[in-house]
VEXDO-781044 format. One record per residue (C-alpha): residue in one letter; residue number from 1; x, y, z; chain. Coordinates in Angstrom, 1 decimal. Each point is the difference from the previous one (the first is absolute). Layout:
N
("a",NUM,(X,Y,Z),"A"),
...
***
This chain:
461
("x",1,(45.9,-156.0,8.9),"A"),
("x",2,(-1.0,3.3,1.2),"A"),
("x",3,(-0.1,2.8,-2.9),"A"),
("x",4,(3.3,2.0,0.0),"A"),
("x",5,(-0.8,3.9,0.1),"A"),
("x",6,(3.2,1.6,1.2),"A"),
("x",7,(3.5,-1.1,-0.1),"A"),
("x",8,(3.4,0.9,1.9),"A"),
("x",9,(2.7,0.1,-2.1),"A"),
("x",10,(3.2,0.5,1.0),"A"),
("x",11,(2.1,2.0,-2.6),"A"),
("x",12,(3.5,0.0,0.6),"A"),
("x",13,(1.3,2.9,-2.9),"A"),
("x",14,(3.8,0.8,0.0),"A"),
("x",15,(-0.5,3.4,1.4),"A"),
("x",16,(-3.2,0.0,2.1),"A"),
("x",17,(-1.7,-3.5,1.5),"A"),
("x",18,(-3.9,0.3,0.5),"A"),
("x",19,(-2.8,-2.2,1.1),"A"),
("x",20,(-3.2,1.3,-1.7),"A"),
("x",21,(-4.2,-1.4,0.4),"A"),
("x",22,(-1.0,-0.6,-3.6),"A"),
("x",23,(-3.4,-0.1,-0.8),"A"),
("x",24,(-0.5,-3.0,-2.4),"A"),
("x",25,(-3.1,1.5,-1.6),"A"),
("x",26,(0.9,3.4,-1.0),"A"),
("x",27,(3.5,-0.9,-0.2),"A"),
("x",28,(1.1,3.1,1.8),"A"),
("x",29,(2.6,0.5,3.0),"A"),
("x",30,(-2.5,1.2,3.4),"A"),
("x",31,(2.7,-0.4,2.3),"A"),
("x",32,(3.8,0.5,-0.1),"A"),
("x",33,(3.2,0.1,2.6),"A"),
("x",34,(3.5,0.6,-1.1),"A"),
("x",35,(3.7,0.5,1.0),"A"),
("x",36,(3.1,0.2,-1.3),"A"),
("x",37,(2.2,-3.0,-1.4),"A"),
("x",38,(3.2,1.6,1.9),"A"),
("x",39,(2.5,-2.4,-0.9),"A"),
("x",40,(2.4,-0.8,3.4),"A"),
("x",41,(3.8,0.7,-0.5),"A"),
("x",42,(1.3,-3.3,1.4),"A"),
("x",43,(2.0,-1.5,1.0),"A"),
("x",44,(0.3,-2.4,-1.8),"A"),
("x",45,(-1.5,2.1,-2.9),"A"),
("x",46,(-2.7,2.4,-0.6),"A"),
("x",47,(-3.2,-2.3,0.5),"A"),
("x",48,(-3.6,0.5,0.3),"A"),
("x",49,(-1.8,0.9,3.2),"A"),
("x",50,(-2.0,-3.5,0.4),"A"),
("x",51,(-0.6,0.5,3.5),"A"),
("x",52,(-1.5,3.6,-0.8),"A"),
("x",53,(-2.1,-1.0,-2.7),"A"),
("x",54,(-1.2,-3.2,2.1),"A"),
("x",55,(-1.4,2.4,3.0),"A"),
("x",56,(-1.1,2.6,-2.6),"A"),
("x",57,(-1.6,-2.6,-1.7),"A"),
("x",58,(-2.0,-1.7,2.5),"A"),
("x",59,(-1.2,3.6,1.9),"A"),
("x",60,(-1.3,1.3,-3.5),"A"),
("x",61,(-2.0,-3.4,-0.8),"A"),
("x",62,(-1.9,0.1,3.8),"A"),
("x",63,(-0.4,3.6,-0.7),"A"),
("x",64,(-1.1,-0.2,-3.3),"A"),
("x",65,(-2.3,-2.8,0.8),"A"),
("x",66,(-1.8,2.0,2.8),"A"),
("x",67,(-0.8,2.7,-2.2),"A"),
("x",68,(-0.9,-2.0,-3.1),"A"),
("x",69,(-0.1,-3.7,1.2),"A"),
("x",70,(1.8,-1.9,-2.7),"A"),
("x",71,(-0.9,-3.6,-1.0),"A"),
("x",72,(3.5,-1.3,-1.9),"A"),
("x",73,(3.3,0.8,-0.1),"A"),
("x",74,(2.4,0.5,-3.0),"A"),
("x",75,(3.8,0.8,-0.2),"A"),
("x",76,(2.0,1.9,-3.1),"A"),
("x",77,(3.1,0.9,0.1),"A"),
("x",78,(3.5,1.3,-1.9),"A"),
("x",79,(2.0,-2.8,-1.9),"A"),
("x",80,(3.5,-0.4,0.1),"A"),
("x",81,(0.1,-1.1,3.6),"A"),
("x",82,(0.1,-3.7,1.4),"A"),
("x",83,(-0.3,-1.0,4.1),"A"),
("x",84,(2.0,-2.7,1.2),"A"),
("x",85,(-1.1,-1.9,3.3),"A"),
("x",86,(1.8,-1.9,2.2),"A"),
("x",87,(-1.5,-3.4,1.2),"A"),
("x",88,(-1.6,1.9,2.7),"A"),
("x",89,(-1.9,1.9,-2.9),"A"),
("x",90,(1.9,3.2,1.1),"A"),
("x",91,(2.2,2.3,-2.1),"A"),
("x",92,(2.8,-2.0,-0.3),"A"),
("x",93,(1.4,3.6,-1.5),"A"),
("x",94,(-1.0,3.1,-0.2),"A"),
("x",95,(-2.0,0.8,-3.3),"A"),
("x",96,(2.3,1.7,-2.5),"A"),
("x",97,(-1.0,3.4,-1.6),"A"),
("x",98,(0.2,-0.3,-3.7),"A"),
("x",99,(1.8,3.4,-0.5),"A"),
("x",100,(3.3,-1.5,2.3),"A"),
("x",101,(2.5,0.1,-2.7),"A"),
("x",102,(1.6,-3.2,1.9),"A"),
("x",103,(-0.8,-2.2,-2.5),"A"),
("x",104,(2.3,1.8,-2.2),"A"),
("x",105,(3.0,-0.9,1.9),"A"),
("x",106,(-0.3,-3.4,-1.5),"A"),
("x",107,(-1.8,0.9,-3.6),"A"),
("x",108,(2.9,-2.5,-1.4),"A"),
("x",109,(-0.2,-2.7,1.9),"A"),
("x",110,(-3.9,-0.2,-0.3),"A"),
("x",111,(0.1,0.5,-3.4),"A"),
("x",112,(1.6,-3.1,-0.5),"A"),
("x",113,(-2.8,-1.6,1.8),"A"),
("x",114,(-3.2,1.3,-1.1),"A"),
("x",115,(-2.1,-1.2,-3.0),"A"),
("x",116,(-0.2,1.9,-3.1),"A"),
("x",117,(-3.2,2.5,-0.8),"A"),
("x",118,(-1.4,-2.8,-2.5),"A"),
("x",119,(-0.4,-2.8,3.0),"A"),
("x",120,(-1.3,2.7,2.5),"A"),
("x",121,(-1.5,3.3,-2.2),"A"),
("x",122,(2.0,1.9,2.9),"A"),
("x",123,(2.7,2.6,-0.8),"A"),
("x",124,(3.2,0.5,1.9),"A"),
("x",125,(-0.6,3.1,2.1),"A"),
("x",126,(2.1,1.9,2.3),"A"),
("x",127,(0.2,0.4,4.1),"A"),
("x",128,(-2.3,-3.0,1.3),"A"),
("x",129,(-3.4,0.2,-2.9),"A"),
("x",130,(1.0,-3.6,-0.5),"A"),
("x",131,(-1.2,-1.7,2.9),"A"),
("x",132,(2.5,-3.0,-0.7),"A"),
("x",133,(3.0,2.5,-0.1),"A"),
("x",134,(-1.0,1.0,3.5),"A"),
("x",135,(0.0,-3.0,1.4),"A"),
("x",136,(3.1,-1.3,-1.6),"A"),
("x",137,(1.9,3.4,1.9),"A"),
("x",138,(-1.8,-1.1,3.2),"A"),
("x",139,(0.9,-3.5,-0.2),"A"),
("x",140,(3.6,1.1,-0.8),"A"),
("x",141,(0.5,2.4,2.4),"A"),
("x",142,(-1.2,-1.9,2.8),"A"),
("x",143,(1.0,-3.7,0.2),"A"),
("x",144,(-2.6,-1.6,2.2),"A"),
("x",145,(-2.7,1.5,-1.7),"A"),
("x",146,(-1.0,-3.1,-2.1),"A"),
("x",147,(-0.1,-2.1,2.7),"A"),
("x",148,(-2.4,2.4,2.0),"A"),
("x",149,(-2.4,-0.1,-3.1),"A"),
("x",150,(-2.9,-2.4,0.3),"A"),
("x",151,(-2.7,1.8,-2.3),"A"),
("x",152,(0.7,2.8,-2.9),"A"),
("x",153,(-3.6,2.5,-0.4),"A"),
("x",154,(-0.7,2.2,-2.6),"A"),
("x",155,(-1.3,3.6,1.8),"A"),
("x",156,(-3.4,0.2,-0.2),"A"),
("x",157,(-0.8,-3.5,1.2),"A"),
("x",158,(2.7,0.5,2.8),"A"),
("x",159,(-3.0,2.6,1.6),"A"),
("x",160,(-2.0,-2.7,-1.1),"A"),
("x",161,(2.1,-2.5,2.5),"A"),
("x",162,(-0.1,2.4,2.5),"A"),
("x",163,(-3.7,0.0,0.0),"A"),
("x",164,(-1.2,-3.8,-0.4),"A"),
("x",165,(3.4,-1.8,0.9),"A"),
("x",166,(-0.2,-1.9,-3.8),"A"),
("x",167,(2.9,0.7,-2.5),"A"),
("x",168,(-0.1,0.5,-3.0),"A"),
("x",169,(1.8,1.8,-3.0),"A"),
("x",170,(-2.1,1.3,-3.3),"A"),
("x",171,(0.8,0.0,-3.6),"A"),
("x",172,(-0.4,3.9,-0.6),"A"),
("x",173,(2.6,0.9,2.7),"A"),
("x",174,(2.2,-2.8,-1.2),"A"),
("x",175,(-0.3,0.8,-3.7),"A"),
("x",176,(1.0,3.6,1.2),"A"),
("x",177,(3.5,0.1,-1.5),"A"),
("x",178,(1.4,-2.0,3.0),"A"),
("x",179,(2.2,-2.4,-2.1),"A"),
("x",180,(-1.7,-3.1,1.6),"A"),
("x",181,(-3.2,-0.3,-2.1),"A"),
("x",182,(-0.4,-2.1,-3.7),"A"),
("x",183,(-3.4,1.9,-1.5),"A"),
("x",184,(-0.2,-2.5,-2.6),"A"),
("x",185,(0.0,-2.7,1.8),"A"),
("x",186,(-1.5,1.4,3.8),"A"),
("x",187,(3.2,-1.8,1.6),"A"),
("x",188,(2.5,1.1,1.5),"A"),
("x",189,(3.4,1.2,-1.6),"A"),
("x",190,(3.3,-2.1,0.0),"A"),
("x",191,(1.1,2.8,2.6),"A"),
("x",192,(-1.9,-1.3,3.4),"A"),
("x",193,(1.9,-3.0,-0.4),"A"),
("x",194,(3.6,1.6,-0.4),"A"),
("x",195,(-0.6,1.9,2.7),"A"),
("x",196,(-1.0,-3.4,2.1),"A"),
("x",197,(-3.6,1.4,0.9),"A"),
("x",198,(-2.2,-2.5,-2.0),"A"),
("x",199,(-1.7,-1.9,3.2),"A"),
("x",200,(-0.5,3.5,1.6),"A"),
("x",201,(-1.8,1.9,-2.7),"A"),
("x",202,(-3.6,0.3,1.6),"A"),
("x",203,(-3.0,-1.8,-2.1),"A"),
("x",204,(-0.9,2.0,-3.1),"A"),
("x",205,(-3.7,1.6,0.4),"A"),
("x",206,(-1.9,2.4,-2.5),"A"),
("x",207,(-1.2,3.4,1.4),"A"),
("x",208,(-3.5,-0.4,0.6),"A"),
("x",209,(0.0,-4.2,1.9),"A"),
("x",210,(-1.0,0.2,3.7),"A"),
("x",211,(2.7,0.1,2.8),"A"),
("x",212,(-2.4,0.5,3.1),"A"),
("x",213,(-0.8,-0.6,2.4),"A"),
("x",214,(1.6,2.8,2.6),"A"),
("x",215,(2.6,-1.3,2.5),"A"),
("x",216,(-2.5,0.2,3.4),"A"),
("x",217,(2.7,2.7,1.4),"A"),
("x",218,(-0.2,2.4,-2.9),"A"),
("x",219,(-3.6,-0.1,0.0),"A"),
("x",220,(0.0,1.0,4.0),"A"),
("x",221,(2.3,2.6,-1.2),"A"),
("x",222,(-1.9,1.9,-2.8),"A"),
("x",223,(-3.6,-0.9,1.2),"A"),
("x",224,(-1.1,-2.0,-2.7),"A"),
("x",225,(-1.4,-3.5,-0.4),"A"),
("x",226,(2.4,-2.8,-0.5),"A"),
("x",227,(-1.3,-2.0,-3.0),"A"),
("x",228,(-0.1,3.4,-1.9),"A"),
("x",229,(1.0,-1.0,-3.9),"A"),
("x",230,(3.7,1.1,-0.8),"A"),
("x",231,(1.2,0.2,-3.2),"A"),
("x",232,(3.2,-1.0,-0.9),"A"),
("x",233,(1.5,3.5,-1.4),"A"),
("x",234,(1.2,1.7,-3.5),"A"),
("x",235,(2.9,1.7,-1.2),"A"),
("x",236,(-1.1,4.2,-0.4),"A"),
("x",237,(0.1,0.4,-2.8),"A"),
("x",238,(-1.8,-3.0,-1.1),"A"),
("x",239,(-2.7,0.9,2.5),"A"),
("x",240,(-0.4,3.2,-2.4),"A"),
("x",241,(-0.7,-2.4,-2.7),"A"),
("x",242,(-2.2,-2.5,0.7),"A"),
("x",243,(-3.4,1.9,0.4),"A"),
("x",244,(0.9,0.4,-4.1),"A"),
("x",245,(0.5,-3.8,-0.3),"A"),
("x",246,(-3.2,0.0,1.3),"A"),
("x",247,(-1.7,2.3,-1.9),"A"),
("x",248,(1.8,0.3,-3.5),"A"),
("x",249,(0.5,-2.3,-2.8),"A"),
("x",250,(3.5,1.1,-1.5),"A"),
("x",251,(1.4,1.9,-1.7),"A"),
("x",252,(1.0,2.5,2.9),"A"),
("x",253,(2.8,1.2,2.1),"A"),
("x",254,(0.2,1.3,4.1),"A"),
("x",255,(2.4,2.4,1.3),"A"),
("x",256,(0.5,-0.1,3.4),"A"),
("x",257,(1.2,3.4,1.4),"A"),
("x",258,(1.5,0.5,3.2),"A"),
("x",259,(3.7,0.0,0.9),"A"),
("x",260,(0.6,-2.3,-2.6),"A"),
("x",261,(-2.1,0.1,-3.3),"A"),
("x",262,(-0.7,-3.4,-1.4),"A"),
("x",263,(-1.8,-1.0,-3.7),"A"),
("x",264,(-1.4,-3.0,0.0),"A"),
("x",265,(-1.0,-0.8,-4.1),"A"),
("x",266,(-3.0,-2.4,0.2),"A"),
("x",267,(-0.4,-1.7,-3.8),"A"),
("x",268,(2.3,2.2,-1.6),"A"),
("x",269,(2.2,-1.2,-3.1),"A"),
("x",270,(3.1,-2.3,0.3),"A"),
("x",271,(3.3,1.8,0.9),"A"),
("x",272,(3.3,-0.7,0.7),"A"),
("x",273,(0.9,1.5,3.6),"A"),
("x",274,(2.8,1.6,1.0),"A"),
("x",275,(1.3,-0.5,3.1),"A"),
("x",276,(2.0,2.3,0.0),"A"),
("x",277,(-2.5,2.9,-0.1),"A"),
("x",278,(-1.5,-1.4,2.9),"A"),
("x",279,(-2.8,-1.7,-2.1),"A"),
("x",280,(-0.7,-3.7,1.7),"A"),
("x",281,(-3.2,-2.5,0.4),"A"),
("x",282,(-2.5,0.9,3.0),"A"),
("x",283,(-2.1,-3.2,1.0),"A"),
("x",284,(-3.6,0.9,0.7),"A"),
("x",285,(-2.4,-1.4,2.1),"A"),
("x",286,(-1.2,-2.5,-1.9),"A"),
("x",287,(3.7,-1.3,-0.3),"A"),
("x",288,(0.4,1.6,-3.4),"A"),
("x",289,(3.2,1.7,-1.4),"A"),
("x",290,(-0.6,3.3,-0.9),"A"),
("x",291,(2.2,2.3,-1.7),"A"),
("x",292,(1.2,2.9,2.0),"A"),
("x",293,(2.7,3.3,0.4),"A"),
("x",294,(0.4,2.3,2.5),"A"),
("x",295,(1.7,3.4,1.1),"A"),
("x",296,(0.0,1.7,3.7),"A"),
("x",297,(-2.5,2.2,-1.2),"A"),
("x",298,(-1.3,1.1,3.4),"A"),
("x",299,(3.8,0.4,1.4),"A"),
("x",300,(1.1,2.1,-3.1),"A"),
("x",301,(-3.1,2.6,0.3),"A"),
("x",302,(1.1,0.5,3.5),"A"),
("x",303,(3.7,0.4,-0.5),"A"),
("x",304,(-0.7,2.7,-2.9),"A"),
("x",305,(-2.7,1.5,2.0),"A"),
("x",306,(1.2,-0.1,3.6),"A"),
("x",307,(-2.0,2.2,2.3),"A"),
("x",308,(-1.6,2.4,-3.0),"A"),
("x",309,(-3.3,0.2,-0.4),"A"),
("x",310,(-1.5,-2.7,-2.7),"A"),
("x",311,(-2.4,2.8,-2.2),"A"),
("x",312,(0.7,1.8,-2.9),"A"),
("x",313,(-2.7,2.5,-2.0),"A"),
("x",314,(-0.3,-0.5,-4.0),"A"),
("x",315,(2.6,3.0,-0.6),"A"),
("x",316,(2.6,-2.3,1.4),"A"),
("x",317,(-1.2,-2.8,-2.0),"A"),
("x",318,(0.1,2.2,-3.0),"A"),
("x",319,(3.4,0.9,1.0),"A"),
("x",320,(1.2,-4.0,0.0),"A"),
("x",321,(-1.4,-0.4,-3.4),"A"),
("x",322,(0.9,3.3,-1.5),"A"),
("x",323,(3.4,-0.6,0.4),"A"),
("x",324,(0.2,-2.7,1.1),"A"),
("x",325,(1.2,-0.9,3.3),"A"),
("x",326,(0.8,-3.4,0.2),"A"),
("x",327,(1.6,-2.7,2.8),"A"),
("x",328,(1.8,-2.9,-1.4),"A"),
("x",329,(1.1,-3.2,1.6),"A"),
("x",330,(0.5,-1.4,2.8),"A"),
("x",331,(-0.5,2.0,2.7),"A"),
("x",332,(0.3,-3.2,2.4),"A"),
("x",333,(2.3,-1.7,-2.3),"A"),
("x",334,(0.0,-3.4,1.7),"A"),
("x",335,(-2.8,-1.1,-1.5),"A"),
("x",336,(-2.3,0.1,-3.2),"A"),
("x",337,(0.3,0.2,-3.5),"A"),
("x",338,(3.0,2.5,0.2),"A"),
("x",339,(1.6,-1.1,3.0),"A"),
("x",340,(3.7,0.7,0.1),"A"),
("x",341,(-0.5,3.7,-1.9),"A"),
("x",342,(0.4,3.3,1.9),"A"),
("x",343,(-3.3,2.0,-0.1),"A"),
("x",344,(0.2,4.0,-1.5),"A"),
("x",345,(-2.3,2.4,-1.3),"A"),
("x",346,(0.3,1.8,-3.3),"A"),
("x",347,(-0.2,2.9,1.8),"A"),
("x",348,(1.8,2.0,3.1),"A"),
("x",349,(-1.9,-1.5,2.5),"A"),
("x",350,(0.6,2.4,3.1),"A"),
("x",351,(-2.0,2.4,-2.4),"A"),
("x",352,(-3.4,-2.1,-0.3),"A"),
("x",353,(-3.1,1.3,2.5),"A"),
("x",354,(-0.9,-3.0,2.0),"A"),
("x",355,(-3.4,0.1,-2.4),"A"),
("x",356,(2.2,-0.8,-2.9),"A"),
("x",357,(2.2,-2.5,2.1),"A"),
("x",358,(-3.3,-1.6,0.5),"A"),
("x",359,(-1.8,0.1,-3.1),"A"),
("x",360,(3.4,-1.6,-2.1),"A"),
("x",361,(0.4,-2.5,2.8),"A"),
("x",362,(-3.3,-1.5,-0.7),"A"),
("x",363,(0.8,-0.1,-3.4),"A"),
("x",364,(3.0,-2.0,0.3),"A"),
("x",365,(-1.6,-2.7,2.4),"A"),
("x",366,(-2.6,0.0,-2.9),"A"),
("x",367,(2.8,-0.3,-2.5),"A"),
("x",368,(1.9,-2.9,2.0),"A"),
("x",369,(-3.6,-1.6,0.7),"A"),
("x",370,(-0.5,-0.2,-3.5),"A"),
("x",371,(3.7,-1.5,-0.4),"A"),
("x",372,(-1.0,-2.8,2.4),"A"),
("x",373,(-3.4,-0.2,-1.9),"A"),
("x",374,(1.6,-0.5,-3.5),"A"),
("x",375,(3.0,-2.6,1.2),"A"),
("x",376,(-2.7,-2.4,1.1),"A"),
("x",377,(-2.1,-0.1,-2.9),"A"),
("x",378,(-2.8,1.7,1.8),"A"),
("x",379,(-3.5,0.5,-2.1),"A"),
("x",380,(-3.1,0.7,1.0),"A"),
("x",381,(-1.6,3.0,2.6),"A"),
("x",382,(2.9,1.4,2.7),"A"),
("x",383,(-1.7,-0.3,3.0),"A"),
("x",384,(1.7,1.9,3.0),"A"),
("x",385,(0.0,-0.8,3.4),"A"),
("x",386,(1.5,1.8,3.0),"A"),
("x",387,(1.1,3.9,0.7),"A"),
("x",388,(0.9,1.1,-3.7),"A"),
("x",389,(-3.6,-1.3,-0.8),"A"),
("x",390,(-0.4,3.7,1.7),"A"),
("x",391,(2.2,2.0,-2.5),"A"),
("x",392,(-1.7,1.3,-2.7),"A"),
("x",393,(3.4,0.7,-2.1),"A"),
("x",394,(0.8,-3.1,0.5),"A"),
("x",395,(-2.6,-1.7,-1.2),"A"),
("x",396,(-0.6,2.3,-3.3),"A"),
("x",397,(4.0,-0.7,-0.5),"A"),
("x",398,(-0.7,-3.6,0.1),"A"),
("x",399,(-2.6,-0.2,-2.4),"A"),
("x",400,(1.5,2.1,-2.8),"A"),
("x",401,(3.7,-2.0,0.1),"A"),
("x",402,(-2.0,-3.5,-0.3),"A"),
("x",403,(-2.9,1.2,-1.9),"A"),
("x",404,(-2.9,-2.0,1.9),"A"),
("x",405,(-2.4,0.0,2.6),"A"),
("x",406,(1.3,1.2,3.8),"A"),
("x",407,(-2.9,-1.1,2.7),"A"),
("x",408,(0.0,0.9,3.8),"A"),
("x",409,(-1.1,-1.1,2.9),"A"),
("x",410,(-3.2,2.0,1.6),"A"),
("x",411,(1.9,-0.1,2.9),"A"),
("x",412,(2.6,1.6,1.6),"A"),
("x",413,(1.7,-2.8,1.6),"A"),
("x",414,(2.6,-2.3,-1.3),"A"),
("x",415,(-1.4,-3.5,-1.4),"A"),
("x",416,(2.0,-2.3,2.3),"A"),
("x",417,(-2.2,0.0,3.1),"A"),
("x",418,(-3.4,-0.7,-2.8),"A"),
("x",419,(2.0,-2.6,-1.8),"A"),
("x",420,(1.0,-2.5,3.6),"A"),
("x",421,(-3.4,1.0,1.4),"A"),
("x",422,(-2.1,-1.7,-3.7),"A"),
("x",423,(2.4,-3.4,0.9),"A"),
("x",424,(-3.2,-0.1,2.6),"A"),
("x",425,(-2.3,0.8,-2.5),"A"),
("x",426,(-2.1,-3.8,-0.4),"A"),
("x",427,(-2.0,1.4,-3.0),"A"),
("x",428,(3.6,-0.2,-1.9),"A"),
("x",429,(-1.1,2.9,-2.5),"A"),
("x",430,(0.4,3.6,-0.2),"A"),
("x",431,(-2.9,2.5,1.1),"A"),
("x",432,(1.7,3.0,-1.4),"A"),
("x",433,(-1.0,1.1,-3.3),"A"),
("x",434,(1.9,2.3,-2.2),"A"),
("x",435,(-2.8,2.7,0.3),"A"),
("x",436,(1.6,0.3,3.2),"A"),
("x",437,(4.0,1.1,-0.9),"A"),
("x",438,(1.2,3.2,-1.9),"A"),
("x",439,(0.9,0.0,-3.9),"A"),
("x",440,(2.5,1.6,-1.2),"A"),
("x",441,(0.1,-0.6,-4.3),"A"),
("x",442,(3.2,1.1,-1.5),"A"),
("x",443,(0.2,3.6,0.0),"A"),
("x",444,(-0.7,2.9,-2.7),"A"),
("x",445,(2.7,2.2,1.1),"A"),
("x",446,(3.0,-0.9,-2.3),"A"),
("x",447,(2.5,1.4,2.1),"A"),
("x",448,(-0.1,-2.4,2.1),"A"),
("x",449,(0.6,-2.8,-2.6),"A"),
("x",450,(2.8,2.1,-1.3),"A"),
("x",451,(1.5,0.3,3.3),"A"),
("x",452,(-0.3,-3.8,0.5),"A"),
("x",453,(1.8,-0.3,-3.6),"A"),
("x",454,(2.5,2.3,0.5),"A"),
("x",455,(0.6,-1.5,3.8),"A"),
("x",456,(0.7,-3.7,-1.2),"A"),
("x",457,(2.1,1.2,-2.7),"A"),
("x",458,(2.1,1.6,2.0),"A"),
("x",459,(-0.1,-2.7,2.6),"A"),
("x",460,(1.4,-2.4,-3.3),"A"),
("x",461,(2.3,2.3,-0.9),"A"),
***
């Protein structure tokens, strides 16, 4: 087999989709495309654009590949979304966004259906984050649904169909709070059968098995050659940690930052999760359960932000912590540890300059981050992938309120893209070493540790 040098990966996010070229070597991004994940209206609901993201998809991988010529292809994407096909191995319905609140409409009745968080490690969440509660409200609300239904996909590997015709579904999507995953015993939950899909569930692949080779017609289309290797696809936020499964021995934690933020606690110590904190078991790529929690990080920064400018100098940071000026949960109260509370400050908050706004915002993500860190018995170096792996206040807030060791990448870009492209990587072990990401111990300024005290007190209170 010919030596794999750059790989395509398709990277479906929730609020942008991207194909990038990563260079397996240096593990870097030389080549990216984006656009937006503009969710459609409906009817019948609001749905993604497949059709966009098809034709965006296969102009930025013959483009790509002209300028970079790329030797493999990868896909990542989003959880919380499932495809089904029709015996034709078309949509048999649109694909659902997971922010329709739809699901909600029959919370009840699918309650009385669904397994309980100790068969599935999957908490009950809101709108359509379970991917069984969407697809109960679909098959409820349109009656020959079930009979149109030949094959159920999880997301990634539906791009995955799309490009070699095989299907597949993959245990880190599946074991991404759907409802219709077992981690303990890498079988499906007691759910796919009451909701009569059992012979339609697609065979169960891990991330990194072979899928290729391209359908003739999608080679034509992107210019490439048709027994190019495909790999079968990962979850996001499990593409952001397998590089460390790769390279670490544990203990250690990743936090995936983008509009969701997402600890994953790698050999941490036993805990009892809550589910109703939005804590639940991740499966990684090897098929293990990991324990995980999560917040809309990325969609709370923007909310509280809007269109202000993200800086701040160090006299509004001395403001924050003189004070101090402090956010407390939830600002996007649908999820997280504190989901169901109204967000405030401690302060009148048409007052703050958008410095301060900034520099106690980063604090609280820090704060909740720390939250998440702590409910899933995290130990072990923080390492932090994705855009808050840029801010600084972040990161120093992080380490004082757990007290240990916050890494970086070297790179600017988030770790999705890396992690699907190194399910290519033959030599099966990590080239980065740790000379190569940013330390940050825990730091000497005891403000900030006294702000992270005072913070979780309050947020106890």
């Amino acid at each position: 087999m010919a030596t794999i040098h750059h790989v395509g990966v398709i990277d479906i996010g929730k609020t942008n989709a991207k194909v990038a070229v990563v260079d397996l070597e240096n593990r870097a991004e030389i080549g990216v495309l984006t656009r937006p994940n503009k969710v459609l209206p409906g009817p019948p609901y609001p749905h993604y654009d497949i059709d966009g993201h098809w034709d965006f998809i296969c102009n930025a991988l013959k483009k790509l590949n002209l300028t970079h010529g790329i030797d493999a292809l990868s896909v990542t994407a989003h959880g919380a979304s499932a495809v089904l096909l029709d015996k034709n191995g078309q949509l048999a319905a649109p694909v659902i966004d997971y922010e329709f609140d739809g699901p909600d409409e029959l919370a009840s009745e699918y309650d009385a259906i669904r397994p309980a968080f100790t068969e599935t490690g999957s908490p009950r969440l809101r709108m359509g984050l379970n991917v069984g509660a969407q697809i109960h409200w679909q098959l409820s609300n349109d009656s020959t649904l079930h009979d149109r239904i030949a094959t159920v996909l999880t997301y990634p590997q539906y791009w995955t169909y799309r490009l070699t015709g095989k299907l597949a579904n993959e245990v880190t999507s599946l074991g991404c709070h759907t409802d219709l995953w077992c981690p303990q015993v890498a079988g499906f939950s007691s759910l796919v059968t009451k909701l009569g899909l059992s012979a339609r569930m697609a065979p169960v692949k891990r991330a990194a098995d072979l899928m290729g080779p391209l359908l003739p017609e999608v080679a034509r289309k992107i210019g490439m050659p048709a027994d190019l290797e495909v790999a079968c696809g990962i979850h996001d936020s499990n593409a952001s940690l397998y590089p460390y499964l790769l390279e670490r021995h544990p203990p250690f934690s990743v936090i995936s930052t983008g509009t969701w933020v997402i600890t994953l606690a790698i050999g941490g110590v036993g805990v009892t999760l809550d589910p109703n904190r939005d804590t639940l078991i991740n499966v990684n790529a090897h098929g293990d359960p990991v324990p995980s929690a999560r917040f809309m990080g990325g969609r709370e920064f923007d909310l509280v932000m809007g269109k202000r400018k993200a800086l701040c100098t160090a006299q509004d940071v001395e403001h924050v912590l003189a004070r101090p000026i402090m956010l407390f949960p939830a600002v996007d109260p649908r999820s997280g540890p504190f989901q169901g509370k109204t967000h405030c400050w401690n302060t009148e908050e048409t007052k703050l300059s958008d410095g301060e706004r900034y520099a106690a915002l980063s604090f609280y993500l820090a704060l909740m981050t720390a939250e998440c860190l702590k409910m899933t018995g995290a130990r072990g170096p923080s390492l932090v992938e994705g855009p808050f792996a840029r801010n600084s206040f972040y990161l120093d807030m992080l380490a004082a309120a757990t007290g240990r060791l916050v890494e970086t990448s070297s790179g600017s870009s988030t770790g999705t893209s890396i992690g699907a492209a190194l399910l290519l990587d033959k030599k099966a072990t990590a080239q980065a070493s740790k000379s190569e990401r940013s330390h940050k111990e825990e730091t000497s300024d005891s403000r900030l540790s006294d702000y992270a005290g005072e913070w979780k007190s309050a947020v106890r209170g």
